[in-house]
LUMNU-189536 format. One record per residue (C-alpha): residue number from 1; x, y, z; residue in one letter. Coordinates in nm, 3 decimals. Layout:
<zadren seq="NUM" x="X" y="Y" z="Z" type="A"/>
...
! end
This chain:
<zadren seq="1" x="2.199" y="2.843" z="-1.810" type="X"/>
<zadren seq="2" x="1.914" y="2.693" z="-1.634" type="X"/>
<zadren seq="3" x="1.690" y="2.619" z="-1.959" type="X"/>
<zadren seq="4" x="1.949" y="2.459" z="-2.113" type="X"/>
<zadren seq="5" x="1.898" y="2.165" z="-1.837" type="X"/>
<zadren seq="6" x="1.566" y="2.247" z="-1.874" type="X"/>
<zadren seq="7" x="1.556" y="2.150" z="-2.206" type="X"/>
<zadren seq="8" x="1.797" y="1.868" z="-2.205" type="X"/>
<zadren seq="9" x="1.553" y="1.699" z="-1.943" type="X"/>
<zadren seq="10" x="1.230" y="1.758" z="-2.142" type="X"/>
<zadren seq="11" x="1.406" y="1.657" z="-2.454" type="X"/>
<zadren seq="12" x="1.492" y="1.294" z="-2.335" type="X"/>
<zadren seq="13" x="1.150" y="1.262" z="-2.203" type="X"/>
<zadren seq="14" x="1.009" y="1.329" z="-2.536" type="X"/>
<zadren seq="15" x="1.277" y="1.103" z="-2.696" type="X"/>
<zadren seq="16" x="1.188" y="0.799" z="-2.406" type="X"/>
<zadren seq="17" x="0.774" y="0.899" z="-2.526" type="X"/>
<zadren seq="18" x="0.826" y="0.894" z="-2.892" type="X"/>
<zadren seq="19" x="1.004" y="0.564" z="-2.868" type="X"/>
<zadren seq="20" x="0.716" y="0.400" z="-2.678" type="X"/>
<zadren seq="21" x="0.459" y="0.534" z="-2.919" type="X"/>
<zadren seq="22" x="0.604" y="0.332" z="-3.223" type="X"/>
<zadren seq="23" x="0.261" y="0.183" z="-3.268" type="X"/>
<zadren seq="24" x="0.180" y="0.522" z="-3.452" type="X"/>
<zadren seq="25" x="0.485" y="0.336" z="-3.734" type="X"/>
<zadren seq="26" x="0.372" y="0.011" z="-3.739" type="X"/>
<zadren seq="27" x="0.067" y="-0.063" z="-3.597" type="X"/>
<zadren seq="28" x="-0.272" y="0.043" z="-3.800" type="X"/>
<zadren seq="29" x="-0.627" y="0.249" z="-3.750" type="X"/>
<zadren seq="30" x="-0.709" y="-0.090" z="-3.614" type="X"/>
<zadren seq="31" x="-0.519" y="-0.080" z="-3.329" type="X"/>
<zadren seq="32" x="-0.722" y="0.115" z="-3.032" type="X"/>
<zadren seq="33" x="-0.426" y="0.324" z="-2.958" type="X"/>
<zadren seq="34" x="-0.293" y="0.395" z="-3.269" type="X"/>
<zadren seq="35" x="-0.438" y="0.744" z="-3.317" type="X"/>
<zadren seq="36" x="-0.335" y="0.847" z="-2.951" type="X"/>
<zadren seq="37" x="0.039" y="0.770" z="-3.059" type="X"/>
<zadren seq="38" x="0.038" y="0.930" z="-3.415" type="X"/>
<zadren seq="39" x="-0.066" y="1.251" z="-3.177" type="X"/>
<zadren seq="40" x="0.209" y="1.184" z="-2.921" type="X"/>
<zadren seq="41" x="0.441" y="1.159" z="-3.256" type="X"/>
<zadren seq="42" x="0.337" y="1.487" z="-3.331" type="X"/>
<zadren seq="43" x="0.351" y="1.625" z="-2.954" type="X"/>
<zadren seq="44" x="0.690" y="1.535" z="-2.865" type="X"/>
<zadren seq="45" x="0.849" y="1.532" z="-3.217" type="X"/>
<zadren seq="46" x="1.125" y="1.796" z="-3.113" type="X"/>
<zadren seq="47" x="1.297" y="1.585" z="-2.913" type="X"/>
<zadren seq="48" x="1.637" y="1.547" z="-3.062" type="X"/>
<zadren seq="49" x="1.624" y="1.865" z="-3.231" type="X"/>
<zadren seq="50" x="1.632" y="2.027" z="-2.903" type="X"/>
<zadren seq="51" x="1.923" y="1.872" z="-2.828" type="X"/>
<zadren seq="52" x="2.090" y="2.007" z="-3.115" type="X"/>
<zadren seq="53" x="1.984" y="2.355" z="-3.049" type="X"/>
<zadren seq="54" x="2.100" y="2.308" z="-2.687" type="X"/>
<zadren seq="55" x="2.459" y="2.236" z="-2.879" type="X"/>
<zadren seq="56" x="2.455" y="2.539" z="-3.112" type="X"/>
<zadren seq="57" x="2.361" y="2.745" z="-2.797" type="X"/>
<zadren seq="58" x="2.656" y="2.660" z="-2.625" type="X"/>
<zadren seq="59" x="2.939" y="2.553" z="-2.856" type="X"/>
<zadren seq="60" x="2.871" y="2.810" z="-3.141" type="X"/>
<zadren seq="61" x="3.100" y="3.087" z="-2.941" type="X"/>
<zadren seq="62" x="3.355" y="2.800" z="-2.837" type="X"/>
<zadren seq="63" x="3.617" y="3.083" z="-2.928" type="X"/>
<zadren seq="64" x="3.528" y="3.287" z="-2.675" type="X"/>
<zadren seq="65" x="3.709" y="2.966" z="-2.359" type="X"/>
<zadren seq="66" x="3.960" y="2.783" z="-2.581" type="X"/>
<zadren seq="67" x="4.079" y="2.754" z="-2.933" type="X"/>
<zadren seq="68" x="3.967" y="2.423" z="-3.209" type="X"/>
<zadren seq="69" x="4.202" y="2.209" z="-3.126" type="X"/>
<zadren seq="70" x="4.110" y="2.207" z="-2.754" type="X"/>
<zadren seq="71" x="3.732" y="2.249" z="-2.901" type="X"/>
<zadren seq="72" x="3.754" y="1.913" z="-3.123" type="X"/>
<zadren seq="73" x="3.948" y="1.754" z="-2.807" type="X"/>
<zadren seq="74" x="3.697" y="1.831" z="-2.557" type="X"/>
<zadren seq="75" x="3.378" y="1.717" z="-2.807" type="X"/>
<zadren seq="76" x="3.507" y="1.395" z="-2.971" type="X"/>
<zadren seq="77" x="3.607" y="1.290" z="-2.657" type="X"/>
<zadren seq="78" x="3.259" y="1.373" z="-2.532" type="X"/>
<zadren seq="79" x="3.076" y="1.185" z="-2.787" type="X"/>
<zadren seq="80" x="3.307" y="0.952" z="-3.026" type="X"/>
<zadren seq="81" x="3.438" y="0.717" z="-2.754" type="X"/>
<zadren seq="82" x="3.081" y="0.649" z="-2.622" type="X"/>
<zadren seq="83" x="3.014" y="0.609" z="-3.006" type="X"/>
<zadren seq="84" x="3.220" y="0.364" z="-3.074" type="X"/>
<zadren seq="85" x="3.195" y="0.169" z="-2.752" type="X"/>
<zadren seq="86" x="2.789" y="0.195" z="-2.747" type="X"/>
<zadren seq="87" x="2.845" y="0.076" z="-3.119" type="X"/>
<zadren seq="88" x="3.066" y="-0.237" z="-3.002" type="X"/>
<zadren seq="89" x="2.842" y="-0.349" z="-2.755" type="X"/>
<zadren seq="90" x="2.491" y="-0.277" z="-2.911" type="X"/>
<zadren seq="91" x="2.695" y="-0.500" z="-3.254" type="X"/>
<zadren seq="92" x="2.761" y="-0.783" z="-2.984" type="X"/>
<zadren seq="93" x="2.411" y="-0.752" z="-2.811" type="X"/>
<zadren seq="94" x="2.218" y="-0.768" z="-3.143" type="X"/>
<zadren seq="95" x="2.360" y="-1.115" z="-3.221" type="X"/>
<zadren seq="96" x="2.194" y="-1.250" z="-2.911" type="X"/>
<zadren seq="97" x="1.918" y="-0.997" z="-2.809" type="X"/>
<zadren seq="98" x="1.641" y="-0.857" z="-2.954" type="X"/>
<zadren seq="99" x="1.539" y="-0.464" z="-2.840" type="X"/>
<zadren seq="100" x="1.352" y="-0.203" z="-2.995" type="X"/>
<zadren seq="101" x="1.335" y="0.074" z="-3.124" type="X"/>
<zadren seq="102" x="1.724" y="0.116" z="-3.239" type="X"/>
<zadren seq="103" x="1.925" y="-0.174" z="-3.235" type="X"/>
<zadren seq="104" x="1.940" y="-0.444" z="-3.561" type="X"/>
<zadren seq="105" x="1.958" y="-0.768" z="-3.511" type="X"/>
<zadren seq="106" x="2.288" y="-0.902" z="-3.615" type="X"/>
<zadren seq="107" x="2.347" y="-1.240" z="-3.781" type="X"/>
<zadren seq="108" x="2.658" y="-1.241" z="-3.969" type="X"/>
<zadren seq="109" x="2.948" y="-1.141" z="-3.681" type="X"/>
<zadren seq="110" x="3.234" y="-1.077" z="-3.773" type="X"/>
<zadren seq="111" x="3.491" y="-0.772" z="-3.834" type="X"/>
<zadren seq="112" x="3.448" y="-0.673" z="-4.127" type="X"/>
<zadren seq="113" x="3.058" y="-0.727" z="-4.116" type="X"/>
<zadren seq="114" x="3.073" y="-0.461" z="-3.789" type="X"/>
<zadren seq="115" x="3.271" y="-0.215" z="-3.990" type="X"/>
<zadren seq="116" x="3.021" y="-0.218" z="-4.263" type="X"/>
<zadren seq="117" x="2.717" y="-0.165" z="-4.013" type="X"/>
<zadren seq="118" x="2.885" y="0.090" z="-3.784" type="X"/>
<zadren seq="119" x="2.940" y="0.294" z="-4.130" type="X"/>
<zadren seq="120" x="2.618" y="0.255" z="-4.257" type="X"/>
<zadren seq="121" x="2.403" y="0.321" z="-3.903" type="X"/>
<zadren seq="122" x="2.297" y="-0.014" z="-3.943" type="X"/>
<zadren seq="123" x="2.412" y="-0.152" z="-3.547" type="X"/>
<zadren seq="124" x="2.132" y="0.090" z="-3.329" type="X"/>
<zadren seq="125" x="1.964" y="0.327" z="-3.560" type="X"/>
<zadren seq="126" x="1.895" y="0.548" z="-3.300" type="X"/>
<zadren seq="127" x="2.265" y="0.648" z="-3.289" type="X"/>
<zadren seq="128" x="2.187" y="0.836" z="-3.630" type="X"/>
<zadren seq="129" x="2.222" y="1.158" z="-3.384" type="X"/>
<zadren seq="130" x="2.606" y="1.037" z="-3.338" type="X"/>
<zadren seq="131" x="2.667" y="1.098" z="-3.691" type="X"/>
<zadren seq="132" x="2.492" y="1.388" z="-3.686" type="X"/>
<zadren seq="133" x="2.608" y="1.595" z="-3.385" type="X"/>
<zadren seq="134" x="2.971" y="1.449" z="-3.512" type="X"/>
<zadren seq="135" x="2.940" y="1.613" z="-3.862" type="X"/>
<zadren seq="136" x="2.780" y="1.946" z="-3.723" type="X"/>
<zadren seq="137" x="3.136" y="1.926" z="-3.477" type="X"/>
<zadren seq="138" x="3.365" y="1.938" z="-3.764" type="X"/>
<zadren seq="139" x="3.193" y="2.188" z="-3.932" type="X"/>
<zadren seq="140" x="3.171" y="2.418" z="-3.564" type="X"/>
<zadren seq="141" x="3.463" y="2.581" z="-3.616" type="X"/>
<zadren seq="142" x="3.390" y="2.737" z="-3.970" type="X"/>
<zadren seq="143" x="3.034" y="2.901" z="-3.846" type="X"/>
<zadren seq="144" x="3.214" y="3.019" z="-3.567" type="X"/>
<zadren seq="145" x="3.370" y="3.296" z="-3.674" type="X"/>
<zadren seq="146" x="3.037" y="3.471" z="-3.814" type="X"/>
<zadren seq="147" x="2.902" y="3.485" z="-3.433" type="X"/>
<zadren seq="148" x="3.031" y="3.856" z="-3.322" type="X"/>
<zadren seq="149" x="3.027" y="4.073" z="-3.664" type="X"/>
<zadren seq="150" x="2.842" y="3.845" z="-3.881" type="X"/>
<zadren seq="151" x="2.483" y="3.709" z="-3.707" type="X"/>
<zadren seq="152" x="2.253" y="3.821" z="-3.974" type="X"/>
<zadren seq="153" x="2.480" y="3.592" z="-4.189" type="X"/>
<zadren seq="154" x="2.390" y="3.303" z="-3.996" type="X"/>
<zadren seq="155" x="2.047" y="3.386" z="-3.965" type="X"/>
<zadren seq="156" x="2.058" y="3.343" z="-4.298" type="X"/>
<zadren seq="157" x="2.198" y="3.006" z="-4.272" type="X"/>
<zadren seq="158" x="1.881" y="2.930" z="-4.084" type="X"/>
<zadren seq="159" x="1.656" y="3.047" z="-4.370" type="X"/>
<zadren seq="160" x="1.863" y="2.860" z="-4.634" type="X"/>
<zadren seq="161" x="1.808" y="2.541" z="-4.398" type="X"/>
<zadren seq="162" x="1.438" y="2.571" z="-4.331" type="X"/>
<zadren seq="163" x="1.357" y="2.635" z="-4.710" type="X"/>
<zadren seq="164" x="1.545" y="2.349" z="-4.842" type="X"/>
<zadren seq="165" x="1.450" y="2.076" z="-4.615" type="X"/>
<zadren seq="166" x="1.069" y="2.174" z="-4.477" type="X"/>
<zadren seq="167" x="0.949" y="2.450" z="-4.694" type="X"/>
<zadren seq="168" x="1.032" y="2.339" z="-5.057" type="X"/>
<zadren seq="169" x="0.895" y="1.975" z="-4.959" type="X"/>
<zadren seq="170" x="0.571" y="2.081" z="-4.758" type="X"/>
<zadren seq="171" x="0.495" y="2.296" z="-5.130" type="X"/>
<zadren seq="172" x="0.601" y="2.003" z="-5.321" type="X"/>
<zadren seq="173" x="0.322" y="1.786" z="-5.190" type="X"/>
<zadren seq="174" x="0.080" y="2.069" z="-5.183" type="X"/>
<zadren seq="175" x="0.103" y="2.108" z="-5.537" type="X"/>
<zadren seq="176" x="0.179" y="1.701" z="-5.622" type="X"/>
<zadren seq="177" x="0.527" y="1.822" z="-5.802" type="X"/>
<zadren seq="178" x="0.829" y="1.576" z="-5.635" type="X"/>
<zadren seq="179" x="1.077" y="1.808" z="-5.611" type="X"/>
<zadren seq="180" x="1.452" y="1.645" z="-5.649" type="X"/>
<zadren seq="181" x="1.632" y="1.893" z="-5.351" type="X"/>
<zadren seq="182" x="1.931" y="1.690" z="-5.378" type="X"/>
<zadren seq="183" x="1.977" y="1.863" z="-5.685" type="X"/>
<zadren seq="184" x="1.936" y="2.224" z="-5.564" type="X"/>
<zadren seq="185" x="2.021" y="2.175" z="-5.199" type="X"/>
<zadren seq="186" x="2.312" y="2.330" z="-5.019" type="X"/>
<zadren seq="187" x="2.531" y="2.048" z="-4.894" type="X"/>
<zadren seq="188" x="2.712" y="2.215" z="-4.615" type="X"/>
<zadren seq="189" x="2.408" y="2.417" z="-4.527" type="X"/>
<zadren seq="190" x="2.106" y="2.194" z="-4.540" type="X"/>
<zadren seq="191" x="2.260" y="1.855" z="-4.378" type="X"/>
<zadren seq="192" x="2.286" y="1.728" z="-4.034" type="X"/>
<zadren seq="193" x="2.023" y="1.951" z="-3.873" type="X"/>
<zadren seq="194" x="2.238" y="2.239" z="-3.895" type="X"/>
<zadren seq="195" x="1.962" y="2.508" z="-3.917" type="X"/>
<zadren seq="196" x="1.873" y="2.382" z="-3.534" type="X"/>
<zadren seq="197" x="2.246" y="2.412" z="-3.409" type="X"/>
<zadren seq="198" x="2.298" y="2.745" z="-3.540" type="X"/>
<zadren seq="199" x="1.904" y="2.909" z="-3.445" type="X"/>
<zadren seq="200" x="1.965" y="2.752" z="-3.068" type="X"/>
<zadren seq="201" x="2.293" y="2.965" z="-3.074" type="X"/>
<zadren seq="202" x="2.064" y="3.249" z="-3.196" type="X"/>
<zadren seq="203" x="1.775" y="3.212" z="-2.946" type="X"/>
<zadren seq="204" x="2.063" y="3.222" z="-2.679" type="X"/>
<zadren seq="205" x="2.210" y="3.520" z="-2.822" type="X"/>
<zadren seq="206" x="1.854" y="3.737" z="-2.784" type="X"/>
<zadren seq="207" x="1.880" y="3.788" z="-3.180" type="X"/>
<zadren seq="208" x="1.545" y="3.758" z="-3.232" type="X"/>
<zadren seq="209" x="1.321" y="4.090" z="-3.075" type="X"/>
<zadren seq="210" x="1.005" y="3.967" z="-2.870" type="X"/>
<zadren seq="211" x="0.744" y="4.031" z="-3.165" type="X"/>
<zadren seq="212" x="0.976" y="3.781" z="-3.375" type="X"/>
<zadren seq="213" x="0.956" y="3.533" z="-3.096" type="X"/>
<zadren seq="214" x="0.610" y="3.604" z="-3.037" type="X"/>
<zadren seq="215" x="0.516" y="3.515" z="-3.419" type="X"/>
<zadren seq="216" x="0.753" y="3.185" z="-3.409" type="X"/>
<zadren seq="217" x="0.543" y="3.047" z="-3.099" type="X"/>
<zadren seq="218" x="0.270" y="3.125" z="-3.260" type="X"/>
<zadren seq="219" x="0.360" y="2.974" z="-3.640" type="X"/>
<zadren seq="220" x="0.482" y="2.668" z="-3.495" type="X"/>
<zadren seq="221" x="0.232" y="2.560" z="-3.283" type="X"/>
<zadren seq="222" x="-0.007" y="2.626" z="-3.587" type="X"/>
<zadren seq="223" x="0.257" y="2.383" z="-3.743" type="X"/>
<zadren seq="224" x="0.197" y="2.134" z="-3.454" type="X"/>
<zadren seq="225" x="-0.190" y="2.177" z="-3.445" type="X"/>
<zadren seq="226" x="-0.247" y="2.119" z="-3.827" type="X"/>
<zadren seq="227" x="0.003" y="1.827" z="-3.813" type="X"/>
<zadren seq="228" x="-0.274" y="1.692" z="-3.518" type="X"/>
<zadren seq="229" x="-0.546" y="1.776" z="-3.703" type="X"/>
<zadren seq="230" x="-0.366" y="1.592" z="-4.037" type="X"/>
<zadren seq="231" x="-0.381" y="1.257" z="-3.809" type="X"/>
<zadren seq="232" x="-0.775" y="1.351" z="-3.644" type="X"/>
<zadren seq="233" x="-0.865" y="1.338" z="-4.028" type="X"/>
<zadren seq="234" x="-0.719" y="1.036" z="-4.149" type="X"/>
<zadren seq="235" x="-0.421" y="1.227" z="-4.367" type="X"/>
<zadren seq="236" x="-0.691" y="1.334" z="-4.616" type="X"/>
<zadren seq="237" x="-0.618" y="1.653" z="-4.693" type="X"/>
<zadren seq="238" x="-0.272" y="1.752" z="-4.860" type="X"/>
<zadren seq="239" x="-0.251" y="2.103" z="-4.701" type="X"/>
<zadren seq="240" x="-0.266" y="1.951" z="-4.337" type="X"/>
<zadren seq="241" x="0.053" y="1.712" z="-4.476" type="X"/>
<zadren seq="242" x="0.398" y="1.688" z="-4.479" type="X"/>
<zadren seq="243" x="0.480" y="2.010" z="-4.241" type="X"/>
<zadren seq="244" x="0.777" y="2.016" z="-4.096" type="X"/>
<zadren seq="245" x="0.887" y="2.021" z="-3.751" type="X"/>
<zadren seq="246" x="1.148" y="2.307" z="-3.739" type="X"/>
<zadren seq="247" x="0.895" y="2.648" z="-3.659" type="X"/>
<zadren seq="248" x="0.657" y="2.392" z="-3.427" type="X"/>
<zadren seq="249" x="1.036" y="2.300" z="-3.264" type="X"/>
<zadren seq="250" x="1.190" y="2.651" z="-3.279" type="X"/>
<zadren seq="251" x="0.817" y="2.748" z="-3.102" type="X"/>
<zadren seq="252" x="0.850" y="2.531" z="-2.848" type="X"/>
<zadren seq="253" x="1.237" y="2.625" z="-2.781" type="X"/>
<zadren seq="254" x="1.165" y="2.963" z="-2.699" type="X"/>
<zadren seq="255" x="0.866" y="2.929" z="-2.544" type="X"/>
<zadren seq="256" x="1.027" y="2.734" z="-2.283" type="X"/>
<zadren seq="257" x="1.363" y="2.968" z="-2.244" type="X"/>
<zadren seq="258" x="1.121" y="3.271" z="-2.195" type="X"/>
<zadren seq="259" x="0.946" y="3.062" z="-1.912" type="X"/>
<zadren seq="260" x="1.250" y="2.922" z="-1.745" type="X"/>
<zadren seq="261" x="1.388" y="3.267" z="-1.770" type="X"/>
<zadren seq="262" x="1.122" y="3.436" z="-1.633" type="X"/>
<zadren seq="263" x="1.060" y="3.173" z="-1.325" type="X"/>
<zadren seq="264" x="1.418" y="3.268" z="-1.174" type="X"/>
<zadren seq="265" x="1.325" y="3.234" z="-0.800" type="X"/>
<zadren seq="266" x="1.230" y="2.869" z="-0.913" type="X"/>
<zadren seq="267" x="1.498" y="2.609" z="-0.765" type="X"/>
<zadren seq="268" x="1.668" y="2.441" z="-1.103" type="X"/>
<zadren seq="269" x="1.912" y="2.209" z="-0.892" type="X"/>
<zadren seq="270" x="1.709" y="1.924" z="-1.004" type="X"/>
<zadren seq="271" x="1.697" y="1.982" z="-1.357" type="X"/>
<zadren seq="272" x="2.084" y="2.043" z="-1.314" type="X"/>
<zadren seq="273" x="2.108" y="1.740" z="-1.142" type="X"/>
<zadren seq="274" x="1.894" y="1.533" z="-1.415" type="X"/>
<zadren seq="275" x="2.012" y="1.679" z="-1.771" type="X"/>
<zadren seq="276" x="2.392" y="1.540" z="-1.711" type="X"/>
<zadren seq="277" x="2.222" y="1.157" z="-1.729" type="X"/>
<zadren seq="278" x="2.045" y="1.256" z="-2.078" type="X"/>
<zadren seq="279" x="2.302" y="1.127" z="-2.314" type="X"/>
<zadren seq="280" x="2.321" y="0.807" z="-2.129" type="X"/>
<zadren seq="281" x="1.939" y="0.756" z="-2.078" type="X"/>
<zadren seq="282" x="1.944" y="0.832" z="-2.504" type="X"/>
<zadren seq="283" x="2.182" y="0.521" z="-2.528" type="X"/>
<zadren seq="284" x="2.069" y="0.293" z="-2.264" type="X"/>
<zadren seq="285" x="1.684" y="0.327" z="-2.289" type="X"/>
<zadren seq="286" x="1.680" y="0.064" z="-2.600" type="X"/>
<zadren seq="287" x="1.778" y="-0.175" z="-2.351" type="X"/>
<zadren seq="288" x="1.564" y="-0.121" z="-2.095" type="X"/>
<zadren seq="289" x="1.251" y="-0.118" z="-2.273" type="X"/>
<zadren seq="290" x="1.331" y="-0.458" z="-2.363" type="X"/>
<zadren seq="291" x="1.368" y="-0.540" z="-2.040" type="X"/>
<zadren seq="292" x="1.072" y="-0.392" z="-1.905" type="X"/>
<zadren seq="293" x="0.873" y="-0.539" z="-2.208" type="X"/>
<zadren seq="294" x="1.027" y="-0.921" z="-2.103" type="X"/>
<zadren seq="295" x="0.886" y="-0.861" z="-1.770" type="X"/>
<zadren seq="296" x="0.542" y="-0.690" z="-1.780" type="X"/>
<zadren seq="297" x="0.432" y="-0.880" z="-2.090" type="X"/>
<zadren seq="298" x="0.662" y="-1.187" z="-2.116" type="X"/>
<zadren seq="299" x="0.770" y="-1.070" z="-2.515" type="X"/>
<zadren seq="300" x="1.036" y="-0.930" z="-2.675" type="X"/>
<zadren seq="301" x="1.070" y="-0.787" z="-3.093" type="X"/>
<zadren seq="302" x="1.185" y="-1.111" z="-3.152" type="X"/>
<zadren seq="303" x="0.813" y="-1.209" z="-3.200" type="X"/>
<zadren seq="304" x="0.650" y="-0.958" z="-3.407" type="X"/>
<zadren seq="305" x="0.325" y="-1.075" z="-3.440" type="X"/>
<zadren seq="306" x="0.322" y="-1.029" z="-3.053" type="X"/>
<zadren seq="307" x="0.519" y="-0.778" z="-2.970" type="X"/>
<zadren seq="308" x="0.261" y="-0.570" z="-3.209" type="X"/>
<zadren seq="309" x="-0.053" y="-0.648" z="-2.956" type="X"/>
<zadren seq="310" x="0.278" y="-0.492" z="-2.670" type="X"/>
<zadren seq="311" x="0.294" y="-0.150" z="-2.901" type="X"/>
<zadren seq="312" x="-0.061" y="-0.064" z="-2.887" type="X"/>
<zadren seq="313" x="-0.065" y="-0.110" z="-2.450" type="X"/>
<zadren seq="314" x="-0.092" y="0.172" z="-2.242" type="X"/>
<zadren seq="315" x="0.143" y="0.057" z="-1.999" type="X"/>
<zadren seq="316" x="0.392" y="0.023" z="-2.268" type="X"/>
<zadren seq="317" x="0.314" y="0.407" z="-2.445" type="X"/>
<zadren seq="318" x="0.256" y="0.590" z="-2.083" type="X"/>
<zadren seq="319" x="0.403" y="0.469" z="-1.795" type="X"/>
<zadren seq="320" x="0.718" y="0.255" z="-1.966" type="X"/>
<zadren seq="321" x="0.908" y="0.598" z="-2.076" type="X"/>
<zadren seq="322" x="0.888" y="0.755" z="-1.731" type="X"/>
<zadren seq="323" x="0.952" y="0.390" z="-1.496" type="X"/>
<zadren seq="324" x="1.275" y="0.393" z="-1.752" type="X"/>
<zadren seq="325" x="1.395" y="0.760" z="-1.714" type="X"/>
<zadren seq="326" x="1.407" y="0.693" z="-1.353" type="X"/>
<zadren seq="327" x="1.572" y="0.347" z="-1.326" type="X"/>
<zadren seq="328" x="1.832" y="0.487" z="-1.545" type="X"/>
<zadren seq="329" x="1.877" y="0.842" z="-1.428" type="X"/>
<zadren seq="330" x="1.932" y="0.813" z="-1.063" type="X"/>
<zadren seq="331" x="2.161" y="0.543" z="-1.015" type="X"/>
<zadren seq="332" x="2.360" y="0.715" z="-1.364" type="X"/>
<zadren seq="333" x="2.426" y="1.046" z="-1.161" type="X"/>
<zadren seq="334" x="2.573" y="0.831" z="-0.912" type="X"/>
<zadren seq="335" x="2.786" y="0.611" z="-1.143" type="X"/>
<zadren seq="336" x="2.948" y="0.871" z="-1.310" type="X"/>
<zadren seq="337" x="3.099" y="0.978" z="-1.044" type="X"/>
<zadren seq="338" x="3.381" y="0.707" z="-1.162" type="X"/>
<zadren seq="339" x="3.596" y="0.811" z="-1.459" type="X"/>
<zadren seq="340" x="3.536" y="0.464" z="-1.630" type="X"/>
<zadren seq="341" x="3.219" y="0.488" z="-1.640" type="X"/>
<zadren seq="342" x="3.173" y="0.882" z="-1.733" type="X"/>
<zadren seq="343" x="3.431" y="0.815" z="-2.029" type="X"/>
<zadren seq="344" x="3.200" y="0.580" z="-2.174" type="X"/>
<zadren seq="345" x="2.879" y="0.804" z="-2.063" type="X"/>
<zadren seq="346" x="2.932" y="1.141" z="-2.090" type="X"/>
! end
């Protein structure tokens, strides 16, 4: 499916711009830029969630090639041997090198010390998709079974999702009540973004008529454009607050399927060729940043106080992201031609 690759490419873009925008976290309205990357946060926020609807869309009917057991073979060897290796090396790194965002820096070495960081997401933050894409794995072969007979039922896992973790929260503020959802929630239906994995399978599936699409493009770049206009106004006003980014997300999705779809005499060999180096770009780009800080500015996150003046530099928002997507992407599409390496980057 060409949008799939589509969408895996644009995805790790967005990921490679919202992790050169983290001024928007911790710089302040001081900093010149800082208003520019609050809007880029906004712009490019669904970057991993993409990614998870790009799963849903194709692993959902699983069923349909091979049974679970060659399903959980095929996707933990996919994803929990670069997990663990990634995880190894980023715990060895840290002790010597400081990058950002993602990785800790590590003081205390030692076995037992990695064990408790690896469990806790507390080696490269950024791997918090790991745990999340491995959860919504093991729980693959239960929704499964709905996706011939029973697709209004997980439509309605979609609605369950969206209302407990954006809908119930963005009213919460709205009215200043704090409402405890971990009370109320829906374990196995409201955790580890699995309202994105199963609507991507949905989206795929045509389930949704063209008026439906129609009014999701147009709700969720509302969502996006009152989230812009929440940072253009300083966060003043509660109503403009705490939206979500699953319609502005789900908006986007299908507004880029129905292009790529409908743009077949374009030539998608590229995109092909790009999306298989997106996983690795996702794990490597930490690294890289660092280096490409250390060389265009002579500073690293090891000094804060500096590296804060780095954050708010155009070269560092705007160019860094794409000068990194292609150092890494090319020669990775050539690397992975050896079995080594694709074992440890998918």
């Amino acid at each position: 499916m060409n949008y799939i690759d589509v969408l895996n490419c644009i995805a790790i873009i967005f990921v490679l711009l919202l992790h050169s925008s983290q001024l928007a976290h911790f710089g302040t309205s001081k900093d010149s830029n800082f208003a520019v990357t609050e809007i880029i946060q906004c712009l490019f926020i669904p970057a991993v969630y993409i990614f998870f609807m790009n799963s849903g869309a194709t692993l959902l009917d699983y069923r349909d090639k091979y049974g679970t057991k060659e399903f959980y073979k095929k996707r933990f060897k996919r994803v929990l041997i670069p997990f663990i290796f990634w995880s190894i090396f980023y715990y060895l790194l840290n002790s010597r090198f400081h990058s950002f965002p993602g990785p800790i820096f590590q003081e205390n070495v030692g076995i037992k010390n990695f064990l408790e960081q690896f469990l806790n997401n507390n080696i490269n933050n950024l791997f918090w998709f790991f745990y999340s894409i491995i959860a919504l794995y093991l729980v693959t072969p239960i929704f499964s079974v709905l996706v011939k007979k029973h697709r209004n039922v997980l439509f309605g896992v979609v609605v369950v999702y969206f209302v407990f973790t954006d809908l119930i929260t963005y009213l919460g503020k709205l009215i200043n009540i704090n409402f405890l959802t971990k009370y109320i929630d829906q374990p196995l239906l409201t955790s580890s973004y699995l309202g994105y994995f199963v609507i991507g399978y949905l989206i795929k599936e045509n389930y949704f008529n063209r008026k439906s699409e129609n009014i999701l493009i147009i709700v969720g770049f509302a969502c996006l454009l009152l989230n812009i206009l929440n940072v253009l106004t300083g966060l003043k006003y509660s109503f403009l607050g705490n939206i979500g980014p699953f319609l502005y997300s789900v908006g986007l999705y299908i507004l880029i399927k129905r292009f790529v779809n409908h743009h077949t005499n374009y030539n998608y060999k590229i995109a092909q060729w790009l999306s298989g180096s997106s996983l690795g770009i996702y794990i490597l780009h930490p690294i890289f940043y660092a280096i490409f800080d250390k060389v265009v500015y002579k500073t690293s996150a090891g000094n804060w106080k500096e590296y804060l003046i780095t954050l708010n530099s155009p070269l560092h928002i705007f160019l860094m992201p794409f000068v990194v997507y292609i150092i890494i992407a090319i020669p990775l599409h050539y690397l992975k031609k050896s079995k080594l390496i694709k074992t440890i980057i998918p």
